[in-house]
C-alpha positions in Angstrom: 0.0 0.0 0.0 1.0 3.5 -0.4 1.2 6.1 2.1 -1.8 7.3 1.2 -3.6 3.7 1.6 -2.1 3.6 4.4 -3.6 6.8 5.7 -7.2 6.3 4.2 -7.4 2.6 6.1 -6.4 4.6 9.8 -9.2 7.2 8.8 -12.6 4.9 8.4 -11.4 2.4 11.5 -14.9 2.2 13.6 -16.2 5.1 11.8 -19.5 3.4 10.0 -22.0 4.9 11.9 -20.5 8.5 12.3 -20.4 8.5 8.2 -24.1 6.9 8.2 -25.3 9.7 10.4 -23.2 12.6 8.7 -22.0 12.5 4.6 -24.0 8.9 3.8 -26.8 10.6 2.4 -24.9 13.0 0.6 -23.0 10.5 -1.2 -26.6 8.7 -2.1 -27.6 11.1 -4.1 -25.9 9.7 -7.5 -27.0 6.1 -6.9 -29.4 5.7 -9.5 -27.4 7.6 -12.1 -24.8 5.4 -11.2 -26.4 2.3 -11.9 -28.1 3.6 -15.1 -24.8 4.2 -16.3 -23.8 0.7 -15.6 -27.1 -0.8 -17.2 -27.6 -2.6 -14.2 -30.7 -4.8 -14.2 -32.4 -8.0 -13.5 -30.1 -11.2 -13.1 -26.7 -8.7 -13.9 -23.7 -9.9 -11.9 -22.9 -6.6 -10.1 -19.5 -5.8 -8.1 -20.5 -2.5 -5.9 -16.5 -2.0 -4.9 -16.0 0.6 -1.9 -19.5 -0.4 -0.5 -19.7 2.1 2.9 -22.9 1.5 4.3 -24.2 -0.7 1.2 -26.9 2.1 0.1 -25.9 1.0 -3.8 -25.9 -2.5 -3.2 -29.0 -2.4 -1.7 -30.7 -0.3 -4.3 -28.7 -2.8 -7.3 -30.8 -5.5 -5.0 -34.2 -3.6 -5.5 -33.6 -3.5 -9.5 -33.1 -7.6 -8.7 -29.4 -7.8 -9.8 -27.1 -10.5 -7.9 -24.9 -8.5 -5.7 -21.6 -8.8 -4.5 -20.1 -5.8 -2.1 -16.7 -5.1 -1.1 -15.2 -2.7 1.6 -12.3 -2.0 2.9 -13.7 -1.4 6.5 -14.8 -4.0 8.4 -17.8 -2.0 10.4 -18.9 -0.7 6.7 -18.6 -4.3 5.9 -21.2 -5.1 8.6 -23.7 -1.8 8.3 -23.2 -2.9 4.5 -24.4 -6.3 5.2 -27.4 -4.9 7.2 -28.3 -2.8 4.9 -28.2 -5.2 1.3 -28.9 -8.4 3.0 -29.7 -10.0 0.0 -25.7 -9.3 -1.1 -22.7 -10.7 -0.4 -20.9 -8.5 1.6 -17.1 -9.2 2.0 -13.9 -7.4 3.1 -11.9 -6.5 0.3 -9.0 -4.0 -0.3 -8.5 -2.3 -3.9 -6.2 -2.6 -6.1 -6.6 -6.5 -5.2 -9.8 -8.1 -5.0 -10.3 -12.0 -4.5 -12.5 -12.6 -7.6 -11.7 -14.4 -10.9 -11.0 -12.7 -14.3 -14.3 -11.6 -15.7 -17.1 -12.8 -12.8 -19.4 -9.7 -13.1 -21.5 -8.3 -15.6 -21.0 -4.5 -14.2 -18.6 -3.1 -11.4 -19.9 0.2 -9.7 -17.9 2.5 -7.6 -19.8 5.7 -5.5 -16.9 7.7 -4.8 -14.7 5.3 -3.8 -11.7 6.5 -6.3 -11.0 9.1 -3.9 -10.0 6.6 -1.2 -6.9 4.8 -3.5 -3.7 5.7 -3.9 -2.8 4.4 -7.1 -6.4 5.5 -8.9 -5.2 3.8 -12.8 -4.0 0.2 -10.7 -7.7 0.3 -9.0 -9.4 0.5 -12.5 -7.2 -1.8 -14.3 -8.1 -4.6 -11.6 -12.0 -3.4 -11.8 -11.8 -3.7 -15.9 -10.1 -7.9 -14.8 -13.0 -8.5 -12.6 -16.0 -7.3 -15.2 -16.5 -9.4 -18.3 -16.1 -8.2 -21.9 -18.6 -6.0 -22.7 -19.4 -5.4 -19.2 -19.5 -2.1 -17.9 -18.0 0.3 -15.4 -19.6 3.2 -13.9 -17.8 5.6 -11.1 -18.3 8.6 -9.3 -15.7 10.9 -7.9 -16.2 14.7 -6.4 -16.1 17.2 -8.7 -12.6 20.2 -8.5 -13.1 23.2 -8.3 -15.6 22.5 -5.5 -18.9 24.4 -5.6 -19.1 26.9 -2.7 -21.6 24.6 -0.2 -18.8 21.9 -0.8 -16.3 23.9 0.5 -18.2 25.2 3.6 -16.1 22.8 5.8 -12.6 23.3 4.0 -13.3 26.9 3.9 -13.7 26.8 8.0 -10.9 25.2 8.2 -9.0 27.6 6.4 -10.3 30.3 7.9 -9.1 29.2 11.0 -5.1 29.2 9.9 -5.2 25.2 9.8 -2.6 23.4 8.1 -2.1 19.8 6.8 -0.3 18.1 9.0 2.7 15.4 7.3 1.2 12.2 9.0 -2.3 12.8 6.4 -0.2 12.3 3.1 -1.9 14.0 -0.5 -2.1 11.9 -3.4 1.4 11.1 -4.8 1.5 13.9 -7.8 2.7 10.7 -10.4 -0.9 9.2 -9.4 -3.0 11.8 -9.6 -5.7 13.3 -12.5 -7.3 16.1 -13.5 -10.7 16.0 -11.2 -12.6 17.0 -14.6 -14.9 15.5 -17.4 -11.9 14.9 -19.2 -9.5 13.8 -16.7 -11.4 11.1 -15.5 -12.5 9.9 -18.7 -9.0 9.8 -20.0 -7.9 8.1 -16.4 -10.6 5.3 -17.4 -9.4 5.1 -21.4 -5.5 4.5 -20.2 -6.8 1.4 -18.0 -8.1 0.2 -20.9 -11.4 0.7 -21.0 -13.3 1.8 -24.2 -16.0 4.2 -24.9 -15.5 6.4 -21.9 -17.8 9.4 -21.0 -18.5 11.3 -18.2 -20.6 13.8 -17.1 -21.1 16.9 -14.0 -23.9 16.0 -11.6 -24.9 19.1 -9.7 -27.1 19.2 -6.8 -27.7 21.0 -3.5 -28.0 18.9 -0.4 -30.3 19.7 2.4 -28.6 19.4 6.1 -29.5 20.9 9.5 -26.1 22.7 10.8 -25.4 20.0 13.6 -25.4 17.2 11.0 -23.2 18.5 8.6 -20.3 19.1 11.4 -20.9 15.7 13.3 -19.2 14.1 10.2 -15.7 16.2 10.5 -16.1 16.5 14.6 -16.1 12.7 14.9 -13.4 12.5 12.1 -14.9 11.2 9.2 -13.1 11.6 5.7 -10.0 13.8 5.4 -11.7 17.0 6.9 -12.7 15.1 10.0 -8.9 13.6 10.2 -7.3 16.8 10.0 -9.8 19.0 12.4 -9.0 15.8 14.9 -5.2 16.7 14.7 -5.4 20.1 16.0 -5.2 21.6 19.7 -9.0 21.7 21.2 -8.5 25.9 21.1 -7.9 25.6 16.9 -11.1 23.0 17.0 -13.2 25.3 18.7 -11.9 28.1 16.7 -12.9 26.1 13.1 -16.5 25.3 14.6 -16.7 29.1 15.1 -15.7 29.9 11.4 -18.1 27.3 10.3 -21.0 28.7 12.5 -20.5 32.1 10.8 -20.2 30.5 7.0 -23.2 28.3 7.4 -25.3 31.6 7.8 -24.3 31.8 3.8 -26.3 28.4 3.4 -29.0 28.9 5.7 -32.6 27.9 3.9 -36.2 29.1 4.6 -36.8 26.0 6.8 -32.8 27.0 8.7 -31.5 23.8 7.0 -28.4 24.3 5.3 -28.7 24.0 1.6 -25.2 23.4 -0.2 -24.4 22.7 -3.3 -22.2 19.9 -4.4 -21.2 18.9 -8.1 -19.4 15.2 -8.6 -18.6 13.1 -12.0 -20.2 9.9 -12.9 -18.0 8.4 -15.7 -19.0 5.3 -17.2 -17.2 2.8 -19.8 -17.2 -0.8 -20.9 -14.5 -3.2 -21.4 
């Protein structure tokens, strides 16, 4: 693993619930784009790599496709399996996954290519692990950020934090423009063929306390890095982020951000 593997596997350790009750629903909101994109039906062998709580495996069940779930957590492993109980649910690491050479019809991925350090060695195992012909359909978040996306980060800046060297970037030799282009390119040099991708855009609804219990119990990288400051830079974020929410604040005083990710989509 790289550093950054590394890193990402210390981040989600016993962190299921705290991402179920904080970003899960955010990150639902592409599903059944996501699915569409990988003509996932009835009887299709489907792959749902990166699982978290198992929201697209369960919804591949509902469209009656045979699921298989992977995640490299082991409590998103088990919410996962509560969640799609008619899946199989197994712990799994990318870039190596413990399936033969072409056992699935379609592989999905909700924004699981920003956990993986080596983003082209992740897709060339998904492209062994879907048949020919099959398809692949991932999501990743959108750069630049739309402004409600960067409510957190821009707290956090705000507040004079830096990034600490123990929460390593993306190795510049691995990484991709975060673009229509970029990932579509990123999928073409794995081999894949017929790539496209699009921009979703949507504003998610959140009250105020929801939105910071994800980063205040340390979920994703924003949650990591407010966890590694003194209590006095915490508070001092929190404060910046009370002040920028007012920016978001709806009728019903539910925040309503807006986010923009890519769904990309090829077949092999």
């Amino acid at each position: 693993m790289t550093a950054f593997d590394e890193y990402e596997r210390r981040t989600w350790v016993g962190r299921a619930e705290a991402y179920a009750h904080s970003f899960a629903k955010l990150c639902a909101y592409p599903v059944s784009q996501l699915l569409d994109a990988a003509a996932v039906g009835e009887g299709a062998r489907v792959l749902d790599v990166g699982t978290g709580t198992g929201t697209v495996a369960a919804a591949a069940c509902e469209r009656g496709a045979k699921v298989t779930a992977v995640d490299a957590e082991p409590s998103m492993v088990e919410l996962a399996g509560q969640t799609a109980p008619s899946a199989e649910v197994v712990t799994a690491v990318l870039p190596e996954l413990p399936f033969e050479d072409s056992a699935f019809d379609a592989v999905v991925g909700n924004f699981v290519l920003n956990h993986v350090g080596r983003p082209r060695d992740a897709l060339a195992e998904l492209r062994r692990v879907v048949r020919p012909g099959g398809r692949i359909a991932l999501t990743i978040w959108a750069v630049p950020a739309p402004a409600g996306q960067a409510l957190l980060g821009r707290a956090v800046e705000a507040a004079g934090v830096t990034r600490p060297p123990y929460l390593p970037p993306l190795a510049a030799e691995d990484d991709f423009p975060r673009d229509p282009d970029g990932l579509a390119s990123l999928m073409t040099s794995a081999g894949l063929r017929e790539a496209t991708c699009e921009t979703l855009r949507w504003d998610h609804r959140a009250s105020t306390e929801e939105w910071w219990s994800g980063p205040a119990a340390g979920v994703a990288f924003i949650g990591q890095l407010l966890l590694s400051q003194p209590e006095q830079t915490r508070a001092d974020v929190k404060r910046h982020f009370d002040v920028l929410s007012q920016e978001f604040l709806g009728e019903d005083g539910r925040l309503v951000l807006p986010h923009a990710a890519l769904l990309a989509s090829a077949c092999r």
